[in-house]
N, C-alpha and C positions, 0 to 999 in steps of 0.2 A: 507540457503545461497541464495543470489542475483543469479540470475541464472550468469552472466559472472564473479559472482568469480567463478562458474565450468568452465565455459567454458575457462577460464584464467589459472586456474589450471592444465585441459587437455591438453592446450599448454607450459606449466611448467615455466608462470611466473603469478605476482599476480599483478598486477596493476587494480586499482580502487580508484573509487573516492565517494562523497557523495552520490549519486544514491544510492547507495547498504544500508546507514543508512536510507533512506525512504522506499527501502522495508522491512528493519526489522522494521521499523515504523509500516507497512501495515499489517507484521504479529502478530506482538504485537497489534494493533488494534483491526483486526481479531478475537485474542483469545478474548477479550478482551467485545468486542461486541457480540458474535454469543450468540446461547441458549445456555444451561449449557452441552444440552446434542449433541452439535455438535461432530464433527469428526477432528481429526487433519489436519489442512488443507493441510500438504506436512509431509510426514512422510521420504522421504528421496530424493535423488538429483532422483531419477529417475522420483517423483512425482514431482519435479518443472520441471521438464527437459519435463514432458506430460502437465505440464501445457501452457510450451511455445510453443508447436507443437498445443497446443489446439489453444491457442492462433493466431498463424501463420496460422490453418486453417479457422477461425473461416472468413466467408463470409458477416456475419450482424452483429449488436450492440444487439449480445445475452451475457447474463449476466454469467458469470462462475458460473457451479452449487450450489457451498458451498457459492456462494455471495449473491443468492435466498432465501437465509432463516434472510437475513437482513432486515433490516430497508431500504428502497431506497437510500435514502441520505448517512449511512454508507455505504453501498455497493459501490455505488458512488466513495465515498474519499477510498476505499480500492482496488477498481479495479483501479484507481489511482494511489496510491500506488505502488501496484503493476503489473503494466504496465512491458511487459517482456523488451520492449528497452526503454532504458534510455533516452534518447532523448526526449521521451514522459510519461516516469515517474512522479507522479506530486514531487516538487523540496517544496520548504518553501516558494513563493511565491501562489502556487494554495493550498497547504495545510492552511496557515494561510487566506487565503480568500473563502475557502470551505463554503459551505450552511452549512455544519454540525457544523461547530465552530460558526456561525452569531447566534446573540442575536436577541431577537422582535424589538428594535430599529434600527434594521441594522447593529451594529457595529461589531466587532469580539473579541471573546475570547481572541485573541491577542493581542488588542488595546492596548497600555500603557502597557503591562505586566509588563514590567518591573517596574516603578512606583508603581505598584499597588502592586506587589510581595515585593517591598522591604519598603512598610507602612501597610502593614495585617498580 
């Protein structure tokens, strides 16, 4: 879970918005990308809840440790992802314009999707 559906929950109402489908995006990447024999990256609200104090303490542009065993560029789009304040989460405009989606031409995995999704 997005960290402010807990922290929304703790206060006993649920309001949220898109933000919270880009970090499920982030952990579905996550799995998706690491090595086979990673670690689950948040096993429960207490493990996201250290990751946002990690976060909060965090003084330079150090990389969260489970993000270290990526590829640069995925790490990237997943500390992205998932960014603890929403504000700064990346949204479907820095997602669809990521280094990790661009093609050698420059263009994006994006491009025409739809077009191209509905003639292939």
């Amino acid at each position: 879970m997005a960290p402010e559906i807990l922290r929304n929950a703790e206060k006993g109402f649920a309001q949220y918005g898109a933000p919270v489908d880009w970090w499920s995006f982030g952990c579905v990447l996550y799995e998706l990308v690491s090595p086979p024999e990673h670690k689950e990256l948040f096993d429960s609200a207490d493990d996201i809840m250290d990751y946002v104090s990690w976060h909060r303490d965090l003084e330079s542009d150090g990389l969260f440790l489970p993000f270290q065993q990526l590829d640069p560029i995925a790490a990237d789009l997943v500390a992205g992802l998932l960014h603890p304040l929403t504000i700064l989460r990346h949204g479907f405009y820095q997602v669809t314009n990521h280094q990790y989606f661009l093609n050698d031409d420059g263009t994006s995995e994006f491009d025409d999707a739809c077009s191209r999704g509905m003639f292939d």
